[in-house]
SEKOL-95399 format. One record per residue (C-alpha): chain; residue number from 1; residue in one letter; x, y, z negated. Coordinates in pm, whole numbers. Each point is the difference from the previous one (the first is absolute). Layout:
<atoms>
ATOM A NUM A X Y Z;
...
</atoms>
This chain:
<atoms>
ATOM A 1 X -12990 12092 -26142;
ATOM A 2 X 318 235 -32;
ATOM A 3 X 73 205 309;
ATOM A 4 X 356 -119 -11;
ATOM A 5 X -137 -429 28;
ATOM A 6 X -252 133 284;
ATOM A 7 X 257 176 154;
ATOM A 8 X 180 -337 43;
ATOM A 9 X -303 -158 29;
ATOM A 10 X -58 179 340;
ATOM A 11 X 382 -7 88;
ATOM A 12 X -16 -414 -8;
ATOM A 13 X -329 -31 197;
ATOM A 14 X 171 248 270;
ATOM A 15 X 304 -203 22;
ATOM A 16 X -180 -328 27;
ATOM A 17 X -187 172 303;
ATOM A 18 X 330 86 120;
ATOM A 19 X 124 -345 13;
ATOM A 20 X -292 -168 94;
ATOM A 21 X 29 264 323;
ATOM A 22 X 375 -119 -7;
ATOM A 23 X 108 379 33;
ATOM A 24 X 168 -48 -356;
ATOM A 25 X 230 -409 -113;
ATOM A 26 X -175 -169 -289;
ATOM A 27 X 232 29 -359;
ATOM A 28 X -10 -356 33;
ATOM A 29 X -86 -291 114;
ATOM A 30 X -118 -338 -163;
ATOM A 31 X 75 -342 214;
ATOM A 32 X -145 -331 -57;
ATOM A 33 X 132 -345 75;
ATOM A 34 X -286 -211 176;
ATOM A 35 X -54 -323 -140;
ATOM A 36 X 97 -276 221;
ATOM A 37 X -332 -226 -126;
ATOM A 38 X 130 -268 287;
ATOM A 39 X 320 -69 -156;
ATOM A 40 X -114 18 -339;
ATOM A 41 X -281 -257 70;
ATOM A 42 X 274 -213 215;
ATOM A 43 X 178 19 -237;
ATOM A 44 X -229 -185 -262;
ATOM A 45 X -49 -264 243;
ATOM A 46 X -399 71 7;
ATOM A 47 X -238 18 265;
ATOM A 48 X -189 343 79;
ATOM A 49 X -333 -162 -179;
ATOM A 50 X 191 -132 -281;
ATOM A 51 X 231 346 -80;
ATOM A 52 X -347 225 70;
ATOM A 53 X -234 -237 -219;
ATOM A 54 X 321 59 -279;
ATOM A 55 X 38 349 -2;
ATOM A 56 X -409 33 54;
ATOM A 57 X -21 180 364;
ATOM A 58 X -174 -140 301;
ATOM A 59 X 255 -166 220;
ATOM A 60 X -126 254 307;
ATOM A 61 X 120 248 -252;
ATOM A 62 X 291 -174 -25;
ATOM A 63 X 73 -99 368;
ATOM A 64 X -38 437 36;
ATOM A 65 X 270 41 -227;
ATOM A 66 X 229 -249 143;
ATOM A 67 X -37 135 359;
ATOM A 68 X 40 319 -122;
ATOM A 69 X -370 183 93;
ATOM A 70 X -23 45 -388;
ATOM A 71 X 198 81 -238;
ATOM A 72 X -86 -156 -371;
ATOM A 73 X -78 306 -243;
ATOM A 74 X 15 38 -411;
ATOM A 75 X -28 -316 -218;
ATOM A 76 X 18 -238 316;
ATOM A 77 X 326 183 119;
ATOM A 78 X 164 -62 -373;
ATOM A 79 X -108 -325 -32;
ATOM A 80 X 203 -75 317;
ATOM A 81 X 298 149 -84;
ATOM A 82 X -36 -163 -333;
ATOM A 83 X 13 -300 226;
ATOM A 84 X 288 106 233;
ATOM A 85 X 240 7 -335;
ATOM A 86 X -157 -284 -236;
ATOM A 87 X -146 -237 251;
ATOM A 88 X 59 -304 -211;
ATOM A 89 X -189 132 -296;
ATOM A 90 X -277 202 195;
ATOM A 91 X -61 -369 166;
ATOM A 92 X -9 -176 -320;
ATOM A 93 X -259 277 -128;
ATOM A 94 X -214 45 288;
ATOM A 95 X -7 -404 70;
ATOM A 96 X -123 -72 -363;
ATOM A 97 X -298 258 15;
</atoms>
């Protein structure tokens, strides 16, 4: 490795120390909406079994999500917003599986 990318190297790592410490403010800062998997299910007119058995999670999965002790991660968290914006077509999809 070049001294000059090591030099940065070691120059990232101490800043990230820094801000982990809070001593120095983080460059920036990524926020993410929470999915609301309560409305979105409401919204479909579905009971918990029948929206967890379509989207292929447990429903005590589900029920974690929807009172908010879980949050849904990766493909499970696109799916549903995939559902938030297109519910009529995500219901017709997931319905004929």
């Amino acid at each position: 490795m070049k001294k000059e990318l090591f030099e940065k190297l070691v120059t990232s790592i101490t800043q990230v120390d820094r801000i982990r410490k809070g001593v120095l403010a983080p460059g920036r800062i990524y926020k993410y909406r929470s999915v609301d998997v309560k409305r979105i299910r409401s919204g479909l007119h579905v009971s918990q079994s029948q929206f967890a058995m379509m989207i292929g999670v447990s429903k005590a999965t589900l029920q974690n999500w929807e009172q908010g002790r879980r949050d849904p991660e990766g493909p499970a968290q696109a799916l549903l917003r995939i559902v938030e914006k297109q519910p009529k077509a995500v219901l017709e999809a997931l319905r004929a599986s």
